[in-house]
C-alpha positions in Angstrom: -25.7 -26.7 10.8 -28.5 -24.6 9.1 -27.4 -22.5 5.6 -28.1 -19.3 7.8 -25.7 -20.3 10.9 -23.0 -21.0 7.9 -23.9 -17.4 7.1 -23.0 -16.1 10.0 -20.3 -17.4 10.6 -19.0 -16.4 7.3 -20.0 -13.1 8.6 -17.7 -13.4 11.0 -15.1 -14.7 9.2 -14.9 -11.8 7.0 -15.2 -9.1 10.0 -12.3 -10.5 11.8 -9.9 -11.5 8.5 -10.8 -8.4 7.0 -9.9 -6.3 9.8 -6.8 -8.2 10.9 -5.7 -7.3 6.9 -4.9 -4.0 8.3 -2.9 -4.9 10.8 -1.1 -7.5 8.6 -0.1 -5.0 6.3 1.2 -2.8 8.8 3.7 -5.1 10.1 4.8 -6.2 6.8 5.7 -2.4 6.6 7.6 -2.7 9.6 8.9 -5.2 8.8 10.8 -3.9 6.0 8.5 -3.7 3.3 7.7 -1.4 0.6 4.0 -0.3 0.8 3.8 0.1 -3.1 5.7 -3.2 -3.5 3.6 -5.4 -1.0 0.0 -4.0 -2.2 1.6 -5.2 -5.5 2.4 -8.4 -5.2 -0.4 -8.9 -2.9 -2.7 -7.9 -5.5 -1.7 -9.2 -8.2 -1.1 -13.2 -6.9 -4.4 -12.6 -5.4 -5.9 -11.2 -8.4 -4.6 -13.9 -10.6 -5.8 -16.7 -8.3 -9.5 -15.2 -8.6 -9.2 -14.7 -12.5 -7.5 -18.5 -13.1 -10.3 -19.9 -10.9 -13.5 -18.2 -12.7 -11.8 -18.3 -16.1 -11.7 -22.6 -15.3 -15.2 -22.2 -14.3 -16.0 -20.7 -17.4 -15.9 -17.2 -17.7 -14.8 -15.4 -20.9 -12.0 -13.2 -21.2 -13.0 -9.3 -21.6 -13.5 -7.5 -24.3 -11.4 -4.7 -25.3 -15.1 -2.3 -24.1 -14.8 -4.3 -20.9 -10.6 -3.9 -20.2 -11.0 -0.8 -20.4 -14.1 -0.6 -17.9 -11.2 -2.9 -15.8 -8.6 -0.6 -16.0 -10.4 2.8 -15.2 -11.7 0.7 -11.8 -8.4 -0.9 -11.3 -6.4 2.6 -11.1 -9.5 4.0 -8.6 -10.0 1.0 -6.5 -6.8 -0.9 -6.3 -4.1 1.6 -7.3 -5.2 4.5 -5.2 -7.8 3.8 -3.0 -5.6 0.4 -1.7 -2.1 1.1 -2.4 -2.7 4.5 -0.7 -4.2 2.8 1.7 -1.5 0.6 2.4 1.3 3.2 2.0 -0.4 5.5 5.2 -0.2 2.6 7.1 3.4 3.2 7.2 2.8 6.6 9.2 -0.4 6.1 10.6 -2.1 3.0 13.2 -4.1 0.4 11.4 -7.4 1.0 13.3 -7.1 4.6 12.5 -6.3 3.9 8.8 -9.4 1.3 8.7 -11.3 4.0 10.6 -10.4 6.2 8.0 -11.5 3.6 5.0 -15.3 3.4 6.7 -15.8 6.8 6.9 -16.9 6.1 2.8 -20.3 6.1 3.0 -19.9 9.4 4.2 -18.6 11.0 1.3 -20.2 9.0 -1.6 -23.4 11.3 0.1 -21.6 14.0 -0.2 -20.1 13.4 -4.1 -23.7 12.1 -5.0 -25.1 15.4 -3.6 -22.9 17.8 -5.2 -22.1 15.9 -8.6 -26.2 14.8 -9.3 -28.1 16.4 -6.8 -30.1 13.3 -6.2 -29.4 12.9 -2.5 -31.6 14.0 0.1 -29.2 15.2 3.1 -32.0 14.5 5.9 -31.8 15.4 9.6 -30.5 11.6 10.3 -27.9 12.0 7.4 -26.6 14.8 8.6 -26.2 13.7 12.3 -24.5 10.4 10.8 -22.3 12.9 8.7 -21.0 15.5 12.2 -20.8 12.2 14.7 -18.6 10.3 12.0 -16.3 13.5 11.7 -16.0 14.7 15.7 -15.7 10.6 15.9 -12.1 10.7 13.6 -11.6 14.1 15.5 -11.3 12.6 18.9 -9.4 9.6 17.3 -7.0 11.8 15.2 -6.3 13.8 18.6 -5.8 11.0 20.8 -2.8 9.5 18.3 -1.2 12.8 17.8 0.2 12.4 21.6 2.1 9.1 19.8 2.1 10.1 16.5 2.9 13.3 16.6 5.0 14.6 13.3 4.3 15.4 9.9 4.5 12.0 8.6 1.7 10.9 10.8 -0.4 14.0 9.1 1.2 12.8 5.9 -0.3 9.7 6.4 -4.2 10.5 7.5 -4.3 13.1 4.3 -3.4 9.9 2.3 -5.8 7.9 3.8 -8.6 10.6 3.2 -7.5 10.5 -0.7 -7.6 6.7 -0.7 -10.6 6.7 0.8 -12.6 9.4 -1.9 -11.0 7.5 -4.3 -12.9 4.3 -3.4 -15.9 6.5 -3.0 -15.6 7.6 -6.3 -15.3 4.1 -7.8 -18.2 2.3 -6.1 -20.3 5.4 -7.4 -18.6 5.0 -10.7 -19.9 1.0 -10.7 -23.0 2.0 -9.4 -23.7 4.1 -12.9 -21.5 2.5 -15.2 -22.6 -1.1 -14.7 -20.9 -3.6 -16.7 -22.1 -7.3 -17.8 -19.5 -8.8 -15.7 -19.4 -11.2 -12.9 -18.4 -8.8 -10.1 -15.9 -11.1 -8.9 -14.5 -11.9 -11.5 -14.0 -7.9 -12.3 -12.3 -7.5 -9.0 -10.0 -10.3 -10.0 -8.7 -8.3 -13.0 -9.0 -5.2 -11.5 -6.6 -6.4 -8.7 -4.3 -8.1 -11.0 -3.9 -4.9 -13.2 -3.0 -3.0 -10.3 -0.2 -4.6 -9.6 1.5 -3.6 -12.8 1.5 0.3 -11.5 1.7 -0.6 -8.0 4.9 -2.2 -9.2 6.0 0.2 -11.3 5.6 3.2 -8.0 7.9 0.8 -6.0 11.0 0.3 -8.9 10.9 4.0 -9.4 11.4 4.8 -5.5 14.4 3.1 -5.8 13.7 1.2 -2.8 11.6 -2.6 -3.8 13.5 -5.3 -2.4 14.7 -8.0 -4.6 11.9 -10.9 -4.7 15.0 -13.4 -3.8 15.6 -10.9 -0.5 12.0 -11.0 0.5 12.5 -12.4 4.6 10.3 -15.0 5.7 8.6 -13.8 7.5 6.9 -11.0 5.2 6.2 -13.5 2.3 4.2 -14.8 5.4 2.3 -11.7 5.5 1.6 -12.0 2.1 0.2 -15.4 1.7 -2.0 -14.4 4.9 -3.5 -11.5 2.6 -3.7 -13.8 -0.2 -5.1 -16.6 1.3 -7.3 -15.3 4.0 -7.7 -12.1 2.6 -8.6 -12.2 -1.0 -9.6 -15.7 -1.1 -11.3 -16.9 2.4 -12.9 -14.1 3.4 -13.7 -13.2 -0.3 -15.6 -16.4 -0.9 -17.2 -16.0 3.1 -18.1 -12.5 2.1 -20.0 -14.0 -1.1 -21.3 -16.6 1.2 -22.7 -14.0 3.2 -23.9 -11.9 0.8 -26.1 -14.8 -0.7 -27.6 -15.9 2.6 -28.1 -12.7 4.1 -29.7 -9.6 4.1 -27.6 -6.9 2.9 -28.0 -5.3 6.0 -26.8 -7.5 8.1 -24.1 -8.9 5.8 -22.9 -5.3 5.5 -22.2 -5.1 9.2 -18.8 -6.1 8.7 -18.2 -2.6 7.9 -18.6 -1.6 10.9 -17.0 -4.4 12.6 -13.2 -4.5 11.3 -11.9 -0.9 12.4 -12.7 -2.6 15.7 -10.9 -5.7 14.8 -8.3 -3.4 13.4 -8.2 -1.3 16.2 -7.8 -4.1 18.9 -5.6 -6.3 17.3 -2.9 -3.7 16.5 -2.4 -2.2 19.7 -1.2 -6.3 20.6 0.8 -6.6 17.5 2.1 -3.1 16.3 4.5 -1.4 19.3 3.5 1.8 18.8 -0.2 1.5 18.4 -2.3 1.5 22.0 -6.1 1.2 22.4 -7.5 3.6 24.8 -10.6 4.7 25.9 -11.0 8.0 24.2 -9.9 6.1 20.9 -12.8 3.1 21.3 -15.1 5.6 21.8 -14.0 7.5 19.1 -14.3 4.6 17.0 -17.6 4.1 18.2 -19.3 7.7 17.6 -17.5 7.4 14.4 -18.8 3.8 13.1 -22.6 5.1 15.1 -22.2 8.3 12.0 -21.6 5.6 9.4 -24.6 3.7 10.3 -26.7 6.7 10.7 -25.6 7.9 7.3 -26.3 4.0 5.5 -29.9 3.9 7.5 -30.7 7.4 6.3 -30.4 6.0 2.9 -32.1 2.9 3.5 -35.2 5.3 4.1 -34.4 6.6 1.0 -33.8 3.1 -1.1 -30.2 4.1 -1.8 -28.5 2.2 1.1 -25.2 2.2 0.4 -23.6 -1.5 0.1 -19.8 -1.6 1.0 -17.7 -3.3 -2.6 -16.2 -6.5 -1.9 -13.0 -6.9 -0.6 -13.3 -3.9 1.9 -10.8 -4.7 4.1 -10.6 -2.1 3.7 -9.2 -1.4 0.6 
């Protein structure tokens, strides 16, 4: 088997794990679990795993400059932007929520645009920018016959916070580089979430004693750990090496689908529809529209690892 083949198959790897992450999640809330409290300790076993590993391989511990750095990307990338993430899931279907997570290119444009003025909103960006939106229109209508109640609107505002938040913090890296392996960052940054992801879930009152923790969710768990943060991670580098980055981005577009399909089999109260796949699909056509409109303007937008989507 040639290096590219391996490549993508990695490719697919990552689409399909990263996509079933939302899905995974979403049961675990079903299940019983805390959002706050399962972004937490999925985060930070998963964090700890990538910082043990690079830190035998070699790698430095940061420097006060650097923890800092950490921390500040930590709060946007893993605290908000994922344990948001995570909590709308409890009011809102996986594929919308994933849906909801790609819409990001989108609105790093539109922060770039109004924060630097440095982005050209072309005739292609634009049409990226109104498909993606009437896309999530026809989506968000099409739930509400399910879904319809103010936590379900509770839930897509959350996931539109979650989601600028991550925008904010991949335009925050993109300006405020630091000498850091990247995964290795996204080790710490994970880990250090957990600590206020933690902290959300004592103070609700409702975290459920580690020694009460079913089965069947620390199952969930170690499939977020181990295929999330750790197989598709390492396919995702894999892919990343061997590939263009315009191919190995397509991932992006691929798990809302992945989400999408695979939760209307597993969660009860999720369905896949027509008017929902091709809501999906005029939505995911905008994002690509958007990422190819900078392209022609050398600022293509590369998704940050571990997009599962948050």
């Amino acid at each position: 088997m040639t290096t590219k083949q391996k490549a993508y198959i990695g490719l697919g790897l990552t689409s399909i794990i990263w996509g079933t992450t939302w899905v995974a999640s979403k049961y675990g809330i079903k299940q019983g679990m805390l959002a706050f409290e399962l972004s937490a300790i999925r985060n930070g076993l998963g964090g700890l795993s990538l910082i043990v590993f690079f830190l035998i391989k070699g790698q430095k511990l940061p420097t006060f400059k650097e923890f800092k750095w950490l921390l500040g990307m930590s709060i946007l990338l893993f605290v908000i932007a994922n344990g948001f993430s995570t909590y709308a899931l409890k009011e809102i279907p996986s594929g919308l929520a994933a849906l909801i997570a790609a819409l990001y290119p989108l609105s790093v444009v539109i922060i770039e645009k109004l924060r630097y003025n440095n982005t050209k909103i072309t005739s292609l960006t634009f049409q990226g920018m109104l498909l993606g939106i009437i896309g999530i229109g026809i989506v968000f209508y099409e739930n509400l016959a399910v879904h319809n109640s103010m936590g379900y609107f509770i839930g897509v505002v959350v996931s539109l916070i979650a989601m600028l938040s991550w925008s904010f913090g991949t335009i925050f890296i993109a300006r405020n580089k630091m000498d850091m392996n990247p995964y290795y960052a996204t080790g710490w940054q994970m880990f250090l979430s957990c600590f206020f992801l933690g902290a959300f879930a004592v103070a609700s009152g409702k975290a459920i004693p580690i020694q009460e923790i079913t089965c069947t969710i620390w199952m969930v768990i170690a499939y977020l750990i181990v295929a999330s943060s750790i197989v598709a991670f390492a396919a995702f580098i894999y892919t990343m090496k061997h590939l263009p980055p315009a191919i190995a981005s397509l991932y992006a577009y691929i798990n809302p689908i992945v989400a999408t399909i695979v939760g209307a089999y597993i969660i009860e109260d999720e369905k896949l529809s027509l008017p929902i796949f091709i809501g999906s699909f005029v939505t995911l056509t905008g994002v690509y529209l958007v990422n190819r409109s900078m392209k022609k303007q050398h600022q293509e937008i590369i998704p940050v690892t571990d997009a599962d989507g948050m």
